[in-house]
Backbone as JSON Lines, residues from 0, in Angstrom:
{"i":0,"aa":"X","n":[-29.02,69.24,-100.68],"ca":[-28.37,69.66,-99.47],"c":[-29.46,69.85,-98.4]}
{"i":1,"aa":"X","n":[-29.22,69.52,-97.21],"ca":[-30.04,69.2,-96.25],"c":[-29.35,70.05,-95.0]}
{"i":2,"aa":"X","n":[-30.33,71.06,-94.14],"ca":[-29.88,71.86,-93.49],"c":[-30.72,71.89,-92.03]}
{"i":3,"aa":"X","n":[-30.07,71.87,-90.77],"ca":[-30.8,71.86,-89.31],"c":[-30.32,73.01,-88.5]}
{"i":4,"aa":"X","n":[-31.39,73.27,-87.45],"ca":[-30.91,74.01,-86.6],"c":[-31.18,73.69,-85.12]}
{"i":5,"aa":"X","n":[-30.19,73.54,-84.55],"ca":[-30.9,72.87,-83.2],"c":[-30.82,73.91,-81.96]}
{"i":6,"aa":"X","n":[-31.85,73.97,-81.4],"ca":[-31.72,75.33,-80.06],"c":[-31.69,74.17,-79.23]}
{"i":7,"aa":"X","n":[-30.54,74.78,-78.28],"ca":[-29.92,73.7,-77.29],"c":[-30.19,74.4,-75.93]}
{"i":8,"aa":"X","n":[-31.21,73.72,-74.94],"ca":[-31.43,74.02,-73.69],"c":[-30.49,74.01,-72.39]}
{"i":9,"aa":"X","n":[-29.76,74.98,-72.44],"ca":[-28.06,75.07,-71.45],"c":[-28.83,75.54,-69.98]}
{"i":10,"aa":"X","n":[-28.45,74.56,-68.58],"ca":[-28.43,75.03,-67.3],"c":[-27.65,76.08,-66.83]}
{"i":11,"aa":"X","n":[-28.84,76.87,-66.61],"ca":[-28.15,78.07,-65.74],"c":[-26.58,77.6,-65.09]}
{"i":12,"aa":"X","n":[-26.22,78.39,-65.57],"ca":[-24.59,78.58,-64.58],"c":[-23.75,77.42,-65.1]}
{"i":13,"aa":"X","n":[-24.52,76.92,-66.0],"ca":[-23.36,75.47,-67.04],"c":[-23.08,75.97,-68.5]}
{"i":14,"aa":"X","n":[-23.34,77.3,-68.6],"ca":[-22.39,77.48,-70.35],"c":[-20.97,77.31,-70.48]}
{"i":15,"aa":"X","n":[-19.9,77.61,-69.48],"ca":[-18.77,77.46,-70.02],"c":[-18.4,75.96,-70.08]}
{"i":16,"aa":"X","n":[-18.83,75.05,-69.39],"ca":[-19.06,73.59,-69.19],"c":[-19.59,73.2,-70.75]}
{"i":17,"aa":"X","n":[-20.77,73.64,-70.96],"ca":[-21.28,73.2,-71.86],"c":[-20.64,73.67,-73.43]}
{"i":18,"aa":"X","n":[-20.07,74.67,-73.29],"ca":[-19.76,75.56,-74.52],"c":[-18.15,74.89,-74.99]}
{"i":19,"aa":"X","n":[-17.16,74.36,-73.92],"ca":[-15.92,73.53,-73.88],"c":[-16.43,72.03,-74.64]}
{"i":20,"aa":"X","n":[-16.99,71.31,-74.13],"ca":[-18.12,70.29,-74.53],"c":[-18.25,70.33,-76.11]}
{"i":21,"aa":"X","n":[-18.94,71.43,-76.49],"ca":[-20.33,71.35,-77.63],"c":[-18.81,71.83,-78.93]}
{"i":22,"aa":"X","n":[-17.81,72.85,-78.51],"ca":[-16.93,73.03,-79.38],"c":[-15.99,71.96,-79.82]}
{"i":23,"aa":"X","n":[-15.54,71.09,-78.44],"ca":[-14.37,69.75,-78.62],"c":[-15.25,69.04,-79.85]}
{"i":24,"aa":"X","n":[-17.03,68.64,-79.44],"ca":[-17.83,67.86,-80.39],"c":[-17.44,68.25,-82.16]}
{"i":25,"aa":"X","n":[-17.55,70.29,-81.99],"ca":[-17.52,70.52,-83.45],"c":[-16.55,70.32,-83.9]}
{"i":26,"aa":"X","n":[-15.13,70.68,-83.32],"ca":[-14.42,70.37,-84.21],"c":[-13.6,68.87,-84.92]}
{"i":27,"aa":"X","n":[-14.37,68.15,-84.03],"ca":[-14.35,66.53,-84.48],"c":[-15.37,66.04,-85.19]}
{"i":28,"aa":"X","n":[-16.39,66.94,-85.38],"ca":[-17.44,67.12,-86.72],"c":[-17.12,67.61,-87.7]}
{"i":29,"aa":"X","n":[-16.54,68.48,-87.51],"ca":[-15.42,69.13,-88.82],"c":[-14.51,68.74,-89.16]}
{"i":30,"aa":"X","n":[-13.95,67.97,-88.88],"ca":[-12.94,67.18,-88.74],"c":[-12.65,66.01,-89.84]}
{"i":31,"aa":"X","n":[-13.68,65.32,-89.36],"ca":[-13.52,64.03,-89.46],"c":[-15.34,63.78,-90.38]}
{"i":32,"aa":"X","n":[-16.37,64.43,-90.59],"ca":[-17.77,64.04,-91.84],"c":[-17.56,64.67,-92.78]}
{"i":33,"aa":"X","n":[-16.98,64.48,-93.43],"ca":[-16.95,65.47,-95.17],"c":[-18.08,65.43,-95.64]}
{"i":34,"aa":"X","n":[-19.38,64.89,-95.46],"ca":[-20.84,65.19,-95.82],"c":[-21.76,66.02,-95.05]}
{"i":35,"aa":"X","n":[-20.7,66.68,-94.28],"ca":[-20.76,67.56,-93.05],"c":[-20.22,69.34,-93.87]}
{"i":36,"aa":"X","n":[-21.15,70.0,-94.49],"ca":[-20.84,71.37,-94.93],"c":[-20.75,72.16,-94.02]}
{"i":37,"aa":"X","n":[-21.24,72.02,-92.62],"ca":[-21.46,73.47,-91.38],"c":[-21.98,72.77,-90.25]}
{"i":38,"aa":"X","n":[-20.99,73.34,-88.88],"ca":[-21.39,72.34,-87.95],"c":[-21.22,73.99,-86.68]}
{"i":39,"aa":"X","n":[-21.64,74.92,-86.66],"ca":[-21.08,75.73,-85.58],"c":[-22.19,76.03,-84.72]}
{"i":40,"aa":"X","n":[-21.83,76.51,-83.22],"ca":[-22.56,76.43,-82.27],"c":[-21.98,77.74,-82.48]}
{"i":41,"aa":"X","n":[-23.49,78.5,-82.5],"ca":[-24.11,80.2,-81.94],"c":[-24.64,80.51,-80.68]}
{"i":42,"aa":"X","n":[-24.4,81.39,-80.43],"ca":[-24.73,82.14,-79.22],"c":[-25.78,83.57,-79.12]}
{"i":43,"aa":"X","n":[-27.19,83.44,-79.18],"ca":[-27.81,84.45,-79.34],"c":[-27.61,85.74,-78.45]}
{"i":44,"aa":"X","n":[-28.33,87.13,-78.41],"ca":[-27.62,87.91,-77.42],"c":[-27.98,87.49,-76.19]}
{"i":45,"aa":"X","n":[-29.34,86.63,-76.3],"ca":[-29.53,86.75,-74.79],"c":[-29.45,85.28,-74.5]}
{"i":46,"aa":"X","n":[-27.9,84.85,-74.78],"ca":[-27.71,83.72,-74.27],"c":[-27.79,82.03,-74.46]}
{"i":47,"aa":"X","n":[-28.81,82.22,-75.69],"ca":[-29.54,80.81,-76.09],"c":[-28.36,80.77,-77.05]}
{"i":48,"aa":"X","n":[-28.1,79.29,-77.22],"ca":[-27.45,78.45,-77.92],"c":[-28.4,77.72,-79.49]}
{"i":49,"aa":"X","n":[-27.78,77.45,-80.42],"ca":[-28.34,77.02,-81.65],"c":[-26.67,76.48,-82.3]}
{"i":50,"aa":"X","n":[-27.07,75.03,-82.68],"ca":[-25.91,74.93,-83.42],"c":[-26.91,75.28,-84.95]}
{"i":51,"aa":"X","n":[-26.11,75.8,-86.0],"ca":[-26.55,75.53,-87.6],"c":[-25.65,74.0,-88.02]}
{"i":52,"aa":"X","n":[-26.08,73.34,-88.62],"ca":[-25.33,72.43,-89.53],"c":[-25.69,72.62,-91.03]}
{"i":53,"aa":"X","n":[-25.31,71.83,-91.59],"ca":[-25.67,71.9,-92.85],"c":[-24.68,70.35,-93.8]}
{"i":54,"aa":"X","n":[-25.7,69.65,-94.57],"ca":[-25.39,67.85,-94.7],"c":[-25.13,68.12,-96.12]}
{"i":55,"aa":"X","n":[-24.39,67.45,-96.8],"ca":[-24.87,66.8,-98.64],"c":[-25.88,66.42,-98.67]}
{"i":56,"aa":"X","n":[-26.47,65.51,-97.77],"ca":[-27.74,64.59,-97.76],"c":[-28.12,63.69,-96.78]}
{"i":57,"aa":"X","n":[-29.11,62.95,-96.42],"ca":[-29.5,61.86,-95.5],"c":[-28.31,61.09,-95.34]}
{"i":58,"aa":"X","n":[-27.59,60.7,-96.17],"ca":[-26.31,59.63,-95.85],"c":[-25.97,60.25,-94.88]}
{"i":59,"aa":"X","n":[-25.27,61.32,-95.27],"ca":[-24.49,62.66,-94.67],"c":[-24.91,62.68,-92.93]}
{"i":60,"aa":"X","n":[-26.15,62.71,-92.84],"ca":[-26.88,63.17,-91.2],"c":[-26.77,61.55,-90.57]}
{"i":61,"aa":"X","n":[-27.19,60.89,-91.22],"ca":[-27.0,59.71,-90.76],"c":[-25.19,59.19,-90.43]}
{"i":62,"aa":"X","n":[-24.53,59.55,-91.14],"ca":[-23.43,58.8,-91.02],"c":[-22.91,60.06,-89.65]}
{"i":63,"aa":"X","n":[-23.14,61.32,-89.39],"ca":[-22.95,62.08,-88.28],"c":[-24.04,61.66,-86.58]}
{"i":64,"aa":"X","n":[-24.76,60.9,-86.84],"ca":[-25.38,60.62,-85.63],"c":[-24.81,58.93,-85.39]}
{"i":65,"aa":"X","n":[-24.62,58.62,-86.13],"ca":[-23.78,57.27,-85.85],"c":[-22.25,57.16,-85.76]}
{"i":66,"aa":"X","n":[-21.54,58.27,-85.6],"ca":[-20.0,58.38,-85.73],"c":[-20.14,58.15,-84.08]}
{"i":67,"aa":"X","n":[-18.67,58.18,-84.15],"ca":[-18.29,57.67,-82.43],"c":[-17.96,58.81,-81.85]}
{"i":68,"aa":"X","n":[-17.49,59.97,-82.65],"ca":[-17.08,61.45,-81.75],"c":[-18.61,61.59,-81.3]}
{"i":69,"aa":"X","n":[-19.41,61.62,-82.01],"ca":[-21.21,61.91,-81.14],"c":[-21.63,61.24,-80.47]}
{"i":70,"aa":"X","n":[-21.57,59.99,-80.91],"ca":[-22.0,59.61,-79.76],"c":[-21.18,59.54,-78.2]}
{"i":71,"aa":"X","n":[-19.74,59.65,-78.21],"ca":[-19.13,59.59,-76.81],"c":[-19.83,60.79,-76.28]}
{"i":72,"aa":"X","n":[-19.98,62.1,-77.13],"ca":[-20.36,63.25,-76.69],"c":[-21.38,63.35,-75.86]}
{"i":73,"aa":"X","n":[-22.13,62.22,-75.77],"ca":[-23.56,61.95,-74.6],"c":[-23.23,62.38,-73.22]}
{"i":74,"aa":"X","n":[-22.0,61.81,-72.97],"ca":[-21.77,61.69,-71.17],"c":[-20.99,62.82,-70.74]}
{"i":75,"aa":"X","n":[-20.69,63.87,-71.98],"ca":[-19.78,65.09,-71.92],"c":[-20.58,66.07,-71.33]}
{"i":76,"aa":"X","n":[-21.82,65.9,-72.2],"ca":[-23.12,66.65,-71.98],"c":[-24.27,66.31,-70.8]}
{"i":77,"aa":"X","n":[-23.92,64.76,-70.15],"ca":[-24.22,65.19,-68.28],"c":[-24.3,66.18,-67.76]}
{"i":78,"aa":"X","n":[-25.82,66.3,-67.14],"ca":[-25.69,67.61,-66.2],"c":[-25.57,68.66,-66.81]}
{"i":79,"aa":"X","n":[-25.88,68.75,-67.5],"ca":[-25.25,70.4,-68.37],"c":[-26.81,70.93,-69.25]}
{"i":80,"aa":"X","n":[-27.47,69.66,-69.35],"ca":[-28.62,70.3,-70.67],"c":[-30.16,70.66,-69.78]}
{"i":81,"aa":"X","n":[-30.55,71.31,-69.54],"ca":[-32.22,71.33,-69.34],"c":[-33.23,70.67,-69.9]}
{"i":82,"aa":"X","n":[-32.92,70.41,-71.11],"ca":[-34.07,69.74,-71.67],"c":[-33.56,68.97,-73.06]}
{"i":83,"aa":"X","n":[-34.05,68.63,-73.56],"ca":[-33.91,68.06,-75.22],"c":[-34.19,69.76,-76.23]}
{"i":84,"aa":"X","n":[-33.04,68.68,-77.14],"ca":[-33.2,70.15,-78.22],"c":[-34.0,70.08,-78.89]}
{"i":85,"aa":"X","n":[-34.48,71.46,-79.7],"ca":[-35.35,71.41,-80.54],"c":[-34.97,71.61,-81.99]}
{"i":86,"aa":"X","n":[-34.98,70.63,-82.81],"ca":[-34.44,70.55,-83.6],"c":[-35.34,70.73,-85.0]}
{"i":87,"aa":"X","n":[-34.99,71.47,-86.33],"ca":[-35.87,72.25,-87.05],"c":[-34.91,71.86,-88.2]}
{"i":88,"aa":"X","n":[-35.37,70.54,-89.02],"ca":[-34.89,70.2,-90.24],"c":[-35.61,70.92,-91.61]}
{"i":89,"aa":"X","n":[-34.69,71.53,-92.54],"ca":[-35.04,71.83,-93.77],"c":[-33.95,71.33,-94.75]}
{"i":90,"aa":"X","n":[-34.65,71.88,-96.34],"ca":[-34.21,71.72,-97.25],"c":[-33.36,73.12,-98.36]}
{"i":91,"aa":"X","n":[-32.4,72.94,-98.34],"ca":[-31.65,74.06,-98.62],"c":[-31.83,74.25,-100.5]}
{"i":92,"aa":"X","n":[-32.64,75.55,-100.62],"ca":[-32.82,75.93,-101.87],"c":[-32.04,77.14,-102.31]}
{"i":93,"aa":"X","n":[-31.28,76.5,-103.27],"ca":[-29.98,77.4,-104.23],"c":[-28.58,77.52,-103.33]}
């Protein structure tokens, strides 16, 4: 099992934009990748965003960055991001 966390860089004064966006994405991640164990977007107190996921395996991540709900999700997320995420892959023990 293969596990990420991505901190997602949101423009001032674009969270509810972005937060409508990033939820329509999850629940068509949840939806629709059954090699897909955990897909939710957090909200720290002071504001920062992190989705957790969590894969079966490489198939699993791979077959979620090549689905068509993610990728349409590109042009949803116009204008809305500051920067690229930072994304922090591990390996899930027990």
């Amino acid at each position: 099992m293969l596990a990420a966390i991505a901190k997602l860089n949101v423009r001032e004064g674009k969270e509810q934009e972005f937060e409508a966006v990033m939820l329509e994405l999850a629940a068509k991640v949840n939806a629709n990748e059954p090699g897909c164990h955990l897909y939710k977007l957090c909200k720290d107190p002071d504001g920062g965003y992190t989705v957790m996921e969590m894969y079966e395996d490489e198939d699993a991540i791979a077959a979620h960055v090549a689905s068509e709900h993610f990728k349409a999700s590109g042009a949803g997320f116009k204008g809305l991001m500051g920067g690229p995420p930072e994304i922090t892959r591990m390996q899930v023990i027990g």
